[in-house]
PDB file of N, CA, C, O and CB in Angstrom:
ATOM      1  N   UNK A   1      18.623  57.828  11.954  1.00  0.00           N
ATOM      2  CA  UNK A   1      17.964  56.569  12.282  1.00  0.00           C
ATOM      3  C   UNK A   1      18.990  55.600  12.870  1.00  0.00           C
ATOM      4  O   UNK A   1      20.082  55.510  12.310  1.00  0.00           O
ATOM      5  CB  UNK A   1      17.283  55.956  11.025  1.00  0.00           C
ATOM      6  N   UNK A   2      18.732  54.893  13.921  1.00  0.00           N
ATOM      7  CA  UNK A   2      19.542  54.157  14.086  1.00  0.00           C
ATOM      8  C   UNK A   2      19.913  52.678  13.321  1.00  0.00           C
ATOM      9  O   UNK A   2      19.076  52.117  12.614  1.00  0.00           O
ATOM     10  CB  UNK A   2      19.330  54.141  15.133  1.00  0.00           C
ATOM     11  N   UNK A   3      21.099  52.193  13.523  1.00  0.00           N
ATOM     12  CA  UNK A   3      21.200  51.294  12.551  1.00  0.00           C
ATOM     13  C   UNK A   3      20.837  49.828  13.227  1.00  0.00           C
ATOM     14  O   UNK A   3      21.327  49.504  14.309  1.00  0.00           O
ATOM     15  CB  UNK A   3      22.639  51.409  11.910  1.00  0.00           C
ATOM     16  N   UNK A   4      19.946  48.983  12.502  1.00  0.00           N
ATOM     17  CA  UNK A   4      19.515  47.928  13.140  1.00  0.00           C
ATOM     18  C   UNK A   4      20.434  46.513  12.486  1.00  0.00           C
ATOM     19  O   UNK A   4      20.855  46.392  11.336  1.00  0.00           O
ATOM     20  CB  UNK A   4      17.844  47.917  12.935  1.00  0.00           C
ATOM     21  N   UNK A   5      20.558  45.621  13.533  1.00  0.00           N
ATOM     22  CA  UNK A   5      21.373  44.203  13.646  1.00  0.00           C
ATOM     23  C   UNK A   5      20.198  43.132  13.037  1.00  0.00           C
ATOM     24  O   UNK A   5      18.997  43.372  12.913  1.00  0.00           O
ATOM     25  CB  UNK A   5      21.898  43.765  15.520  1.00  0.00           C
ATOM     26  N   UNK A   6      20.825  42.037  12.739  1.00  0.00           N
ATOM     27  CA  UNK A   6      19.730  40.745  12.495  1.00  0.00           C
ATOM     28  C   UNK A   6      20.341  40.178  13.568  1.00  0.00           C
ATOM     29  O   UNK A   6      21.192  40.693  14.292  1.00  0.00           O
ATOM     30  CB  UNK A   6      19.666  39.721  10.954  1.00  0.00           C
ATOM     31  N   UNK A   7      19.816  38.975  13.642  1.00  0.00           N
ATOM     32  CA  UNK A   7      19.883  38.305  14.589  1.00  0.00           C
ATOM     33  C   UNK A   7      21.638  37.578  14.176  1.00  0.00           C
ATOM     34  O   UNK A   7      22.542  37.590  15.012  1.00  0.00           O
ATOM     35  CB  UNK A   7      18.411  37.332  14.694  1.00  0.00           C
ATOM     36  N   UNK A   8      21.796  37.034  12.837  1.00  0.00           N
ATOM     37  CA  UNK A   8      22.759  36.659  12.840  1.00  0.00           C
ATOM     38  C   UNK A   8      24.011  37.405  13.098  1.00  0.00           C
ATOM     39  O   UNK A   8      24.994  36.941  13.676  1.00  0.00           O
ATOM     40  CB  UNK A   8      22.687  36.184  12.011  1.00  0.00           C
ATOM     41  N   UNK A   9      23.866  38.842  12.526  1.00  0.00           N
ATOM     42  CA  UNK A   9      25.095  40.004  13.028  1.00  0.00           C
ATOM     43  C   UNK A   9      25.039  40.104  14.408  1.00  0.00           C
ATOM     44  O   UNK A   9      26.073  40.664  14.774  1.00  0.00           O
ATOM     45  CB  UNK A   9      24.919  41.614  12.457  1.00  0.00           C
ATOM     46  N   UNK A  10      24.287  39.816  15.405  1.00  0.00           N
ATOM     47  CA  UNK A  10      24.108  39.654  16.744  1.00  0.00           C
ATOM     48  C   UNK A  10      25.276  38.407  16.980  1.00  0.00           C
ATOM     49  O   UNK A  10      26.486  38.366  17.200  1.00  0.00           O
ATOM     50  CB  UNK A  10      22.423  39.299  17.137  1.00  0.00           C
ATOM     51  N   UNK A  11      24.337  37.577  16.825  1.00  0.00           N
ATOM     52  CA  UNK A  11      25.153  35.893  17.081  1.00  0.00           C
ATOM     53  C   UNK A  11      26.812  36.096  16.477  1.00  0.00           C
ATOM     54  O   UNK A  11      27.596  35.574  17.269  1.00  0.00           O
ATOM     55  CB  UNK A  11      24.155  34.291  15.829  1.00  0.00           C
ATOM     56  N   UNK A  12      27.173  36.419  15.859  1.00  0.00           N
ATOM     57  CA  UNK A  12      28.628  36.482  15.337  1.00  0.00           C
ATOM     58  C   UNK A  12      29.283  38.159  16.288  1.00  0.00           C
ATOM     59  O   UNK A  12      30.494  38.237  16.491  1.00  0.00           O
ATOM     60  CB  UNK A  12      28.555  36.617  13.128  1.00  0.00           C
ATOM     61  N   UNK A  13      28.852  38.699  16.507  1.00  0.00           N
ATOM     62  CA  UNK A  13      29.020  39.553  17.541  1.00  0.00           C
ATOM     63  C   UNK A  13      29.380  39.207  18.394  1.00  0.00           C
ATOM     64  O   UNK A  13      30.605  39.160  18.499  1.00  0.00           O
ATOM     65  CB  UNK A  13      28.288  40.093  17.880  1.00  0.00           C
ATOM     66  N   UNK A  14      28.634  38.807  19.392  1.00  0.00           N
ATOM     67  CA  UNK A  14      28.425  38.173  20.616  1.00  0.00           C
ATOM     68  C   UNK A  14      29.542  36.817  20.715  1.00  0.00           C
ATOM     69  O   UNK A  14      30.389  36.678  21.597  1.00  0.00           O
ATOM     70  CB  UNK A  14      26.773  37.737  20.680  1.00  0.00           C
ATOM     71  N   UNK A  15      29.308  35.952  19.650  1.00  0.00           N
ATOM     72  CA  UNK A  15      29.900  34.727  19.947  1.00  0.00           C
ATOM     73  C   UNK A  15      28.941  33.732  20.656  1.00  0.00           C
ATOM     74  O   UNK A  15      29.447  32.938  21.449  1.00  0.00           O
ATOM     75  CB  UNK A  15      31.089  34.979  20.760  1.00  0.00           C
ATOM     76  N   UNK A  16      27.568  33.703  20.435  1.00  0.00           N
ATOM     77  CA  UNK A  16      26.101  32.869  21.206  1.00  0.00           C
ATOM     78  C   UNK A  16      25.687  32.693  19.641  1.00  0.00           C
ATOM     79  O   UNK A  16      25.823  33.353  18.612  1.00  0.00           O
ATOM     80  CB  UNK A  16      24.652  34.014  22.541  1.00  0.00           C
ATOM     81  N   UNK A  17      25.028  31.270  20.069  1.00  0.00           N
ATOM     82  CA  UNK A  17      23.931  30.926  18.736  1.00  0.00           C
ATOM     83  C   UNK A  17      22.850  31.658  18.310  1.00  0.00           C
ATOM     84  O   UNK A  17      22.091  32.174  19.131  1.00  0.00           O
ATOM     85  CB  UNK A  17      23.239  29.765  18.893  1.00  0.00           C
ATOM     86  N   UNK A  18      22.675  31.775  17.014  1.00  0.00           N
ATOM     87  CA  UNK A  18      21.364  32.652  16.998  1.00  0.00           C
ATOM     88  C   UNK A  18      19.855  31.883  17.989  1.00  0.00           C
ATOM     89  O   UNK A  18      19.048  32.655  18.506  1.00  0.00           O
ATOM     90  CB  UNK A  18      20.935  32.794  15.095  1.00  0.00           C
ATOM     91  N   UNK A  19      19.715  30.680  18.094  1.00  0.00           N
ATOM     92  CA  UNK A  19      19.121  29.789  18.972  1.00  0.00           C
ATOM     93  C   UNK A  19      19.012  30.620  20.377  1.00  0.00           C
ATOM     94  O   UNK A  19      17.999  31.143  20.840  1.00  0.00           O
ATOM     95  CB  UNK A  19      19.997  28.403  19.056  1.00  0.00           C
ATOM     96  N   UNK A  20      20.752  30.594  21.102  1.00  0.00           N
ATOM     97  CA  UNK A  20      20.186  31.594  22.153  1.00  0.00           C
ATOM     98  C   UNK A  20      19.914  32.501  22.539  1.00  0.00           C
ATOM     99  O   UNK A  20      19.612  32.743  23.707  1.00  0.00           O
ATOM    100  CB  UNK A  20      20.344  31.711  22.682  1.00  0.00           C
ATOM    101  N   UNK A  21      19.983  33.712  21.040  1.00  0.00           N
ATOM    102  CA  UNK A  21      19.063  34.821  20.994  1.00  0.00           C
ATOM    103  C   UNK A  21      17.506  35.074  21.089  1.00  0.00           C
ATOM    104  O   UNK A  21      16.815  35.995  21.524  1.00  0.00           O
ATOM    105  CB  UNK A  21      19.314  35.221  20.046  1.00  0.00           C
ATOM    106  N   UNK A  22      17.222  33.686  20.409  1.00  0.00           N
ATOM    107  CA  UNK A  22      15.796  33.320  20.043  1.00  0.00           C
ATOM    108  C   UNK A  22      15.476  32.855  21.640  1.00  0.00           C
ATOM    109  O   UNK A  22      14.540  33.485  22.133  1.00  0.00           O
ATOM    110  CB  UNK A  22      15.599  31.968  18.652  1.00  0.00           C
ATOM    111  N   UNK A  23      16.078  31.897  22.484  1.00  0.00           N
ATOM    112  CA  UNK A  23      15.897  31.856  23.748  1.00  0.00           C
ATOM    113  C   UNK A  23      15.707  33.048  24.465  1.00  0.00           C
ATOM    114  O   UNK A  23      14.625  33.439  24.903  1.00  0.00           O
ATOM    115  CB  UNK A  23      16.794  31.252  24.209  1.00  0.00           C
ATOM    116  N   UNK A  24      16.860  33.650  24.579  1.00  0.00           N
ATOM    117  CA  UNK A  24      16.828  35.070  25.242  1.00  0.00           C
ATOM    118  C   UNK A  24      15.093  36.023  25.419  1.00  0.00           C
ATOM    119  O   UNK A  24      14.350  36.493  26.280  1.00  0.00           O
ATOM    120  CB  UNK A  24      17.968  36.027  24.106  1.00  0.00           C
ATOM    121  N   UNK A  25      15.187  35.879  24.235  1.00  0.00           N
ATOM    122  CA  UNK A  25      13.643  36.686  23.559  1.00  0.00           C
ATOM    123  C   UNK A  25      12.416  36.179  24.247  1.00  0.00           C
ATOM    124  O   UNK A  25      11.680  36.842  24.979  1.00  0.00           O
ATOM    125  CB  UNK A  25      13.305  36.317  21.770  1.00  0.00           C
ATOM    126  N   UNK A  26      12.288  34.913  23.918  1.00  0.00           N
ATOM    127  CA  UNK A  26      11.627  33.819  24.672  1.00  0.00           C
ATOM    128  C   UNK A  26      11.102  34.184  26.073  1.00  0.00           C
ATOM    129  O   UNK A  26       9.904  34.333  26.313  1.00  0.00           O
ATOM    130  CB  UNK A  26      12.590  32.691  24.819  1.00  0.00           C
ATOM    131  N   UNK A  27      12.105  34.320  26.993  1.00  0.00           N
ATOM    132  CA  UNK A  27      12.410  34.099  28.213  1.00  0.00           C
ATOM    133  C   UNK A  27      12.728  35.840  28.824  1.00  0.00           C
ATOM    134  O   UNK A  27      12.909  35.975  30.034  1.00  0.00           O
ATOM    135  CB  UNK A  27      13.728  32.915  28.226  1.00  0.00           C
ATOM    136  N   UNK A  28      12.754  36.544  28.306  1.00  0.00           N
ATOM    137  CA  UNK A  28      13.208  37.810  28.225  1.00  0.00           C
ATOM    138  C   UNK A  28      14.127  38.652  28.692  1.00  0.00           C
ATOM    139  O   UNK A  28      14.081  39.828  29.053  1.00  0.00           O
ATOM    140  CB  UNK A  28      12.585  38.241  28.381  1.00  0.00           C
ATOM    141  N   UNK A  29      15.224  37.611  28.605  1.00  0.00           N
ATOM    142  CA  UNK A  29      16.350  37.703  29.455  1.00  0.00           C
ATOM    143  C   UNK A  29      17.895  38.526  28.959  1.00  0.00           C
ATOM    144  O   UNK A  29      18.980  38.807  29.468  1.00  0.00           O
ATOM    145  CB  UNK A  29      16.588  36.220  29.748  1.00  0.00           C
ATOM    146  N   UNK A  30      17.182  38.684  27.637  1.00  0.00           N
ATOM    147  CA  UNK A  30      18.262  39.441  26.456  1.00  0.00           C
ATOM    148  C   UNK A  30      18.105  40.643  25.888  1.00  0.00           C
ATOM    149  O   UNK A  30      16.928  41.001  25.863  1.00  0.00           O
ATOM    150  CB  UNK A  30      18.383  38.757  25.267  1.00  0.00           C
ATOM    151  N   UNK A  31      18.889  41.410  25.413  1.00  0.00           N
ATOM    152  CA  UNK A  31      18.451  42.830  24.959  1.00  0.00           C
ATOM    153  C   UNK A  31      17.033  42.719  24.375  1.00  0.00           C
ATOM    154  O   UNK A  31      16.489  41.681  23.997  1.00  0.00           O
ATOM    155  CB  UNK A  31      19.482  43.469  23.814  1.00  0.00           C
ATOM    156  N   UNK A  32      16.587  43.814  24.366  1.00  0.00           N
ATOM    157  CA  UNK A  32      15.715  44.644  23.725  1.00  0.00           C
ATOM    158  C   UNK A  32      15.693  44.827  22.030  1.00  0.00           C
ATOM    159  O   UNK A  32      16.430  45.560  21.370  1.00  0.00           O
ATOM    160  CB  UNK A  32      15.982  45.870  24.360  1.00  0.00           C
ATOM    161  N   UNK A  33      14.569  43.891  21.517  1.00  0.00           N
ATOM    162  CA  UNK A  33      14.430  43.780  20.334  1.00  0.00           C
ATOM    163  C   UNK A  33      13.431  44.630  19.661  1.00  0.00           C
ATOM    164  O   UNK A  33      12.562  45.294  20.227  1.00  0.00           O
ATOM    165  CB  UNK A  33      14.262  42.623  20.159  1.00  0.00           C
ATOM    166  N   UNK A  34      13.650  44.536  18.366  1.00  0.00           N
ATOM    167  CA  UNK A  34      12.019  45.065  17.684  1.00  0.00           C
ATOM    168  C   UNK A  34      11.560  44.134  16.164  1.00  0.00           C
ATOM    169  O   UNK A  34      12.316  43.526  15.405  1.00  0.00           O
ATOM    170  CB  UNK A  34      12.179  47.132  17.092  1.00  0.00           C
ATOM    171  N   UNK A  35      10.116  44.295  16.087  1.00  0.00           N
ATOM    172  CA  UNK A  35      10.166  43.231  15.191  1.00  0.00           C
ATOM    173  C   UNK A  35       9.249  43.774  14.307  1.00  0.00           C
ATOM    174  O   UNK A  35       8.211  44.363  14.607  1.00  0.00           O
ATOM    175  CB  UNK A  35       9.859  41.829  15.713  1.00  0.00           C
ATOM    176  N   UNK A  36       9.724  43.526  13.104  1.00  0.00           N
ATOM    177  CA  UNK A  36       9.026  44.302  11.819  1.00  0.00           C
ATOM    178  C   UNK A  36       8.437  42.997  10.829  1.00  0.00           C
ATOM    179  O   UNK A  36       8.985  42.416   9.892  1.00  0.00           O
ATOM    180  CB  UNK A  36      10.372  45.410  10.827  1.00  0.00           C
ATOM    181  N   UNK A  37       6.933  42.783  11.528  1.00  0.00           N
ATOM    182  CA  UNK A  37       6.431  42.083  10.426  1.00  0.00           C
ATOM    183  C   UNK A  37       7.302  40.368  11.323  1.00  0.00           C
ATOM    184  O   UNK A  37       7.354  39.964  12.484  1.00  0.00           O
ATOM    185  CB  UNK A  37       7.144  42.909   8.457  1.00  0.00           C
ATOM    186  N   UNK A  38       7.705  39.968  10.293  1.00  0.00           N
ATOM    187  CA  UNK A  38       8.608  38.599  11.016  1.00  0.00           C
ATOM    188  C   UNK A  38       9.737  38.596  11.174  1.00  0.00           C
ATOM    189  O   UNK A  38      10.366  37.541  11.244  1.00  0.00           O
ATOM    190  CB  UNK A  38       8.635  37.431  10.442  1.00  0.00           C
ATOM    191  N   UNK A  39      10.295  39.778  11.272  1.00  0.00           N
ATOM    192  CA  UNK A  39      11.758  39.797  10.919  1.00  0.00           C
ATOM    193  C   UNK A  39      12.311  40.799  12.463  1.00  0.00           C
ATOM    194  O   UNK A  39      11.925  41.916  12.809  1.00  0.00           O
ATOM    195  CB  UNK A  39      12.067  40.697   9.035  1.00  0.00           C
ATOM    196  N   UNK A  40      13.261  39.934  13.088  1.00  0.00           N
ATOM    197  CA  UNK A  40      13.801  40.531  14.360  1.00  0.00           C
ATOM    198  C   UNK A  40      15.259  41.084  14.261  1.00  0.00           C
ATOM    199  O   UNK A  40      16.326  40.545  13.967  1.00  0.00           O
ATOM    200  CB  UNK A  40      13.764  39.458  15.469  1.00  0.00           C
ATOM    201  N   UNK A  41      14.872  42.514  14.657  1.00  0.00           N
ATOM    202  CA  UNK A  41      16.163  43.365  14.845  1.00  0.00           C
ATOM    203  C   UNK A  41      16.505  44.028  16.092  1.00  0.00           C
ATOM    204  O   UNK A  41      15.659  44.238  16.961  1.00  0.00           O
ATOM    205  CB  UNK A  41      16.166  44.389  13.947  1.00  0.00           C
ATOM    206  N   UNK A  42      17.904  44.412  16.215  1.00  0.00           N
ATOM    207  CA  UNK A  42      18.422  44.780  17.192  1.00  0.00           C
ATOM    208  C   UNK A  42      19.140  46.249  17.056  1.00  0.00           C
ATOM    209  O   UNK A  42      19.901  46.533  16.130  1.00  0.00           O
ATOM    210  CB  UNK A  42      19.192  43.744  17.531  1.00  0.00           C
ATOM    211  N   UNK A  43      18.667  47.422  18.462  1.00  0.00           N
ATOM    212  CA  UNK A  43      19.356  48.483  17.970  1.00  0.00           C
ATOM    213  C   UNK A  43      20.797  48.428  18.626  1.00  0.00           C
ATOM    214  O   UNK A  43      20.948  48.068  19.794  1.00  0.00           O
ATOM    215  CB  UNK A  43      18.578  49.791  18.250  1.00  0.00           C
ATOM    216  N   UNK A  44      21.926  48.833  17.747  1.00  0.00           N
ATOM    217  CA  UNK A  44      23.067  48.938  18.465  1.00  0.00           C
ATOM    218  C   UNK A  44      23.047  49.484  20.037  1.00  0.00           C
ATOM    219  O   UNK A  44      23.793  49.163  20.961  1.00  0.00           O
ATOM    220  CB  UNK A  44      23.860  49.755  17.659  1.00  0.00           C
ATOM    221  N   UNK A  45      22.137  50.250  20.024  1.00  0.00           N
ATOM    222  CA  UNK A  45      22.414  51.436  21.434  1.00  0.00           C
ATOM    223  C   UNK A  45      21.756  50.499  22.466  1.00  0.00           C
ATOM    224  O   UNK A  45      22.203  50.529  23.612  1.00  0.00           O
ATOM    225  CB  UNK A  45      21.444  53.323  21.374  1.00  0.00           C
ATOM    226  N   UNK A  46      20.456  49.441  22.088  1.00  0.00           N
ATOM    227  CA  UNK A  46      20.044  48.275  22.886  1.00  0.00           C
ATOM    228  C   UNK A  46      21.260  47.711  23.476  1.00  0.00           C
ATOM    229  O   UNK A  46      21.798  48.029  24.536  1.00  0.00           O
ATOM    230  CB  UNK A  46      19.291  47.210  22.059  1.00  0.00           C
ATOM    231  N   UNK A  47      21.593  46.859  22.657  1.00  0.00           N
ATOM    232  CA  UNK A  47      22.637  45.817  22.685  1.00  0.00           C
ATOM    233  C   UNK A  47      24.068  46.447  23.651  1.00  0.00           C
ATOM    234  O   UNK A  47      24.617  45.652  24.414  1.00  0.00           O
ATOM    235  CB  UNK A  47      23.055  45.450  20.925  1.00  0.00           C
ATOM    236  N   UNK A  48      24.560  47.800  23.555  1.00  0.00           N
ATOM    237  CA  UNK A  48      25.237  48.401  24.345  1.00  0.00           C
ATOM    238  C   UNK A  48      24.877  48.842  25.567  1.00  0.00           C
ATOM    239  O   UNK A  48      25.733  48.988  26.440  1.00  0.00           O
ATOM    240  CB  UNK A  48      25.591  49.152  23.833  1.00  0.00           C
ATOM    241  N   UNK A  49      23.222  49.182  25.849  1.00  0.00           N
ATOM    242  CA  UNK A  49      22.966  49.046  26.723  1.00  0.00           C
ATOM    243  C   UNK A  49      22.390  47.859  27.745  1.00  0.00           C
ATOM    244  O   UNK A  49      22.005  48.042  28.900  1.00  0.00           O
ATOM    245  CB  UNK A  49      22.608  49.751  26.536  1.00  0.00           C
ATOM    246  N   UNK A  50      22.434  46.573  27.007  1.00  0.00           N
ATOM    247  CA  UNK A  50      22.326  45.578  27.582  1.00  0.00           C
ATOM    248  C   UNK A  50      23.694  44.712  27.971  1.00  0.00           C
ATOM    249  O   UNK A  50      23.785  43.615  28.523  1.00  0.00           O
ATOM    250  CB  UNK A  50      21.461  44.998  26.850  1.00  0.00           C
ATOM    251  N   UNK A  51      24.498  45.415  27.587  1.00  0.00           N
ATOM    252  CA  UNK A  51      26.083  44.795  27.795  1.00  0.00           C
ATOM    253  C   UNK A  51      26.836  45.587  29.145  1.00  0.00           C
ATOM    254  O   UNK A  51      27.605  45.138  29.995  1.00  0.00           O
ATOM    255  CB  UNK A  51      27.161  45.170  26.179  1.00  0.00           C
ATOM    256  N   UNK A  52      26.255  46.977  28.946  1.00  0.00           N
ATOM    257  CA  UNK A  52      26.847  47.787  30.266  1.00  0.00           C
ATOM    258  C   UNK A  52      25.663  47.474  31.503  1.00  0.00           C
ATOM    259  O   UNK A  52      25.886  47.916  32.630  1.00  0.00           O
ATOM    260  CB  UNK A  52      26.999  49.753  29.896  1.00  0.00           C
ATOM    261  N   UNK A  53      24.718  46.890  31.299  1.00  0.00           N
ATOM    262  CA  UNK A  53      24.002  46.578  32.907  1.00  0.00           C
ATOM    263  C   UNK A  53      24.465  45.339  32.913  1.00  0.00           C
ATOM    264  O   UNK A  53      23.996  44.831  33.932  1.00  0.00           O
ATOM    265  CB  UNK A  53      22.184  46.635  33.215  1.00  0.00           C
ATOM    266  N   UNK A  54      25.078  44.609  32.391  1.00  0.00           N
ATOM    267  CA  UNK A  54      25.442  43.298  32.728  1.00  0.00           C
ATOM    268  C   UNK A  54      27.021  43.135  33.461  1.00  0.00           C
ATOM    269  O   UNK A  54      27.390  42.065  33.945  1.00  0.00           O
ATOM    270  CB  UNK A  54      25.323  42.486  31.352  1.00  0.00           C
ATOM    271  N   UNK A  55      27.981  44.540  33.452  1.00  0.00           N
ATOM    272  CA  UNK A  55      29.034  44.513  34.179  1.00  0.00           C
ATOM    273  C   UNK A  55      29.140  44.037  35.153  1.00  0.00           C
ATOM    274  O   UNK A  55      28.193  43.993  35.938  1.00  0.00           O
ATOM    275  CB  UNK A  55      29.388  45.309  34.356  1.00  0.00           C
ATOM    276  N   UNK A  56      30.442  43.472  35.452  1.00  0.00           N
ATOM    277  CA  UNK A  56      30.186  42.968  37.122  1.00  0.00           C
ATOM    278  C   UNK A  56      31.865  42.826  37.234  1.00  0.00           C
ATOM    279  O   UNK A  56      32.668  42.636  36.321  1.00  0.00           O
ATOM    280  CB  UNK A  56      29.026  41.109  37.496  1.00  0.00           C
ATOM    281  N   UNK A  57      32.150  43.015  38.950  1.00  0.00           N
ATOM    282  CA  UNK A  57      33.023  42.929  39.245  1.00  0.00           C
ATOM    283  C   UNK A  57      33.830  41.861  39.767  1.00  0.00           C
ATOM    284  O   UNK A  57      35.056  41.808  39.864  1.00  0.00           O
ATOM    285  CB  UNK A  57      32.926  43.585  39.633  1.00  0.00           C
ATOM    286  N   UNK A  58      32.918  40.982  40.101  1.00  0.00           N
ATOM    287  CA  UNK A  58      33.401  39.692  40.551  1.00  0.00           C
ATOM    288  C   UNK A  58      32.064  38.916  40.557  1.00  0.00           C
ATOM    289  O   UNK A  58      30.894  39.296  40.522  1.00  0.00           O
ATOM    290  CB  UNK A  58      34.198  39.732  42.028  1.00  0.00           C
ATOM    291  N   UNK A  59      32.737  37.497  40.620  1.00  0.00           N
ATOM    292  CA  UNK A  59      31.626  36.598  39.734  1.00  0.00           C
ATOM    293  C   UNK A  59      30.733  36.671  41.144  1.00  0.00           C
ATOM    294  O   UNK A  59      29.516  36.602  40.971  1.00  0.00           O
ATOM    295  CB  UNK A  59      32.179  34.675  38.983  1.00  0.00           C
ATOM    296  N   UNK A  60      31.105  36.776  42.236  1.00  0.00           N
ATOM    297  CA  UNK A  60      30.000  37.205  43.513  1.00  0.00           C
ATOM    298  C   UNK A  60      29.010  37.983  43.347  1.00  0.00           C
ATOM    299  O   UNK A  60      27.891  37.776  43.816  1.00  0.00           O
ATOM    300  CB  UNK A  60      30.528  37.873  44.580  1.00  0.00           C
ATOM    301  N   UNK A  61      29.364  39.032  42.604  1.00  0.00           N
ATOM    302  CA  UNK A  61      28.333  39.825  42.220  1.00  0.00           C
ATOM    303  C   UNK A  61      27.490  39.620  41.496  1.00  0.00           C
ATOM    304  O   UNK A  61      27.700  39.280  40.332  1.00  0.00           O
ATOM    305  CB  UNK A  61      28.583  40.633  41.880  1.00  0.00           C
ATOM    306  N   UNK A  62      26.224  39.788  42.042  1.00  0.00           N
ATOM    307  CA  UNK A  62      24.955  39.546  40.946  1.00  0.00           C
ATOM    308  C   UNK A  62      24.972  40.961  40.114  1.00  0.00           C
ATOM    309  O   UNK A  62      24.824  40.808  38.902  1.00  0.00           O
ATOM    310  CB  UNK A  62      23.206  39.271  41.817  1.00  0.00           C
ATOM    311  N   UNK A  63      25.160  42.578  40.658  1.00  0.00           N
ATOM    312  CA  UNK A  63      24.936  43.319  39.677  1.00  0.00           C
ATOM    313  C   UNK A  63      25.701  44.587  39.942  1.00  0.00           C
ATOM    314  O   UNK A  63      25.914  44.796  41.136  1.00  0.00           O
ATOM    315  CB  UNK A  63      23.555  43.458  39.471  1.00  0.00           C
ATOM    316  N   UNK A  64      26.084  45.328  39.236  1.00  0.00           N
ATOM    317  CA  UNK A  64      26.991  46.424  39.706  1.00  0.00           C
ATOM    318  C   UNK A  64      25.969  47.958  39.598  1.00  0.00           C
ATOM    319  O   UNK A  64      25.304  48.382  38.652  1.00  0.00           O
ATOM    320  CB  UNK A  64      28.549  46.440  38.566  1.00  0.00           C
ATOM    321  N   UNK A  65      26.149  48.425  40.743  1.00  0.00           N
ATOM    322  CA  UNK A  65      25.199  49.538  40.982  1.00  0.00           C
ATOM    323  C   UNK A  65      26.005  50.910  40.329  1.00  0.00           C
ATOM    324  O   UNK A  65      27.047  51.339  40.826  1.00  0.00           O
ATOM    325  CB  UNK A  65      24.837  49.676  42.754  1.00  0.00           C
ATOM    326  N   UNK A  66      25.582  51.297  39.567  1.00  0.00           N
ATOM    327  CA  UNK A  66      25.866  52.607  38.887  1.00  0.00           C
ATOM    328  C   UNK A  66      25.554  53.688  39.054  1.00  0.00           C
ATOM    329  O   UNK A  66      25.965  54.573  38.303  1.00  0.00           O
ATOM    330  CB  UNK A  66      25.641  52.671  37.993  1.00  0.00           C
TER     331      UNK A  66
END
């Protein structure tokens, strides 16, 4: 099973408020969540894969093609 994040092990991760996780979500501009009941979690393999499409090589770049 994979192992799931809260939002706050996210936010201290990351170094972002849990606020702009809750934005993120919002707006759907942030990893890939799941939500059990009221409670929002994150899978590691999400969160890694939302960190490697966000690479970039120069701040010119909007996205790096893989």
């Amino acid at each position: 099973m994979a192992k799931l994040l809260d939002q706050n092990q996210v936010s201290e991760r990351w170094g972002v408020s849990v606020r702009t996780l809750e934005r993120y979500r919002l707006t759907g501009t942030g990893p890939r969540f799941i939500r059990i009941g009221r409670l929002v979690r994150y899978r590691e393999s999400d969160l890694e894969e939302y960190v490697f499409d966000h690479v970039r090589t120069s701040t010119s770049q909007s996205k790096v093609k893989v």
